[in-house]
Kinemage of the C-alpha trace (Angstrom):
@kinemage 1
@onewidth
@group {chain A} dominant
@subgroup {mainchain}
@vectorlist {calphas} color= white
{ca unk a 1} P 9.045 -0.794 -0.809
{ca unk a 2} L 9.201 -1.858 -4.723
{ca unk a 3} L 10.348 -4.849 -3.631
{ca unk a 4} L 7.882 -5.545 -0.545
{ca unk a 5} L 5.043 -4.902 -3.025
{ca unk a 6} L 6.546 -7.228 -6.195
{ca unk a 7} L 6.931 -10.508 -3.949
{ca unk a 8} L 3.393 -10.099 -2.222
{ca unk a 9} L 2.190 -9.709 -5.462
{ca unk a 10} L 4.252 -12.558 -6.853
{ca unk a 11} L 3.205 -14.496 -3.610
{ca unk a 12} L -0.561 -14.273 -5.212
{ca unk a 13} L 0.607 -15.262 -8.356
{ca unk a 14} L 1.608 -18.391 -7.509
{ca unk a 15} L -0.670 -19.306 -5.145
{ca unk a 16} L -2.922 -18.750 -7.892
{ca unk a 17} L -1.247 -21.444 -10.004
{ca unk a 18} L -1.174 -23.567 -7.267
{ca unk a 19} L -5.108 -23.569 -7.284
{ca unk a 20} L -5.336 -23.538 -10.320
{ca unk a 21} L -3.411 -26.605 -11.020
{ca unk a 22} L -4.907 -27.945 -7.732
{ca unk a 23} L -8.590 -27.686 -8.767
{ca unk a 24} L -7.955 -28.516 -12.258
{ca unk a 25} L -8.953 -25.150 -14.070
{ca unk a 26} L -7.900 -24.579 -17.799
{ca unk a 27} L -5.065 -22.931 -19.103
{ca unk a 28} L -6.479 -19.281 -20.141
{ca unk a 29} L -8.680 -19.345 -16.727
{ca unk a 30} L -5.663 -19.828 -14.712
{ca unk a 31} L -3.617 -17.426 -16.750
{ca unk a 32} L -6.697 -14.310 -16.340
{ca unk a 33} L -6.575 -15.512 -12.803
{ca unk a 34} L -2.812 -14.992 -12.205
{ca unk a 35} L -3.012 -11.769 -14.068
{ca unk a 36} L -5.738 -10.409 -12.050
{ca unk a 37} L -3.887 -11.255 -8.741
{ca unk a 38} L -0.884 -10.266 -9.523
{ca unk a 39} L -1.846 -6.681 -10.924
{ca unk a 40} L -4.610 -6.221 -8.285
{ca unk a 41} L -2.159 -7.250 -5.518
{ca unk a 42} L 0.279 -5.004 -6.658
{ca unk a 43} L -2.052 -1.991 -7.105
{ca unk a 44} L -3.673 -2.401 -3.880
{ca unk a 45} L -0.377 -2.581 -2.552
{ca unk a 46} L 1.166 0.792 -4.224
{ca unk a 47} L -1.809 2.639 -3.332
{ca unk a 48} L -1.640 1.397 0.667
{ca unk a 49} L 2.096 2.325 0.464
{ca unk a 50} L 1.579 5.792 -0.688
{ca unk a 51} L -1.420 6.216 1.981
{ca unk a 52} L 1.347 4.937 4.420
{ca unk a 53} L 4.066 7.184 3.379
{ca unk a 54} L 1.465 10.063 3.199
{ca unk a 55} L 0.647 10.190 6.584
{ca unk a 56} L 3.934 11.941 7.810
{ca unk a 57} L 3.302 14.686 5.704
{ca unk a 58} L -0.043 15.408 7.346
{ca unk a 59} L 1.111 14.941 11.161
{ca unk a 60} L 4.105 17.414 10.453
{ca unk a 61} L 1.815 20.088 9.527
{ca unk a 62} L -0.612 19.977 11.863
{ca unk a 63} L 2.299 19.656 14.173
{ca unk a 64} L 4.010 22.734 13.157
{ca unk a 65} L 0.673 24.743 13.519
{ca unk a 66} L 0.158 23.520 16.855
{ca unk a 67} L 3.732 24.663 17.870
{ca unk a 68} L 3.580 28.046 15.963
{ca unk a 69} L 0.355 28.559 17.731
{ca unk a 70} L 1.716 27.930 21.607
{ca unk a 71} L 4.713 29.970 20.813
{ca unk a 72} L 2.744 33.097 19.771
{ca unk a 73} L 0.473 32.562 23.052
{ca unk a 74} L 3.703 32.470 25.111
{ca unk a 75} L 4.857 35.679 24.293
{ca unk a 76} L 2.272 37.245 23.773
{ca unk a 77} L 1.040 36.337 27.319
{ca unk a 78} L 4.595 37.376 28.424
């Protein structure tokens, strides 16, 4: 997933340069630029993959309540 996250982030990075060098913006406001898309890429994209991987951990517990509630129905009705 490190890796996933590093070349999207990457990917901004250098399409930022490429507008930057494209539109003709200076040095330092290309460099801030390519900063700011690279770390906000790759934050944005750690945070979404921990949401992601998160998710399992709330379905198996709800899960195993709903099954630990039908079994003690079943024999208690039997």
């Amino acid at each position: 997933m490190h890796r996933l996250i590093n070349t999207l982030a990457m990917t901004a990075l250098v399409i930022t340069l490429g507008a930057g060098l494209w539109q003709d913006w200076g040095l330092l406001t290309t460099m801030k630029r390519m900063i700011f898309s690279y770390l906000g890429f790759f934050f944005l994209g750690s945070v979404l993959i921990l949401a992601v991987a998160s998710v399992p951990l709330f379905e198996n517990k709800s899960t195993e309540a709903e099954d630990d509630g039908t079994n003690k129905n079943k024999s208690a009705a039997a």
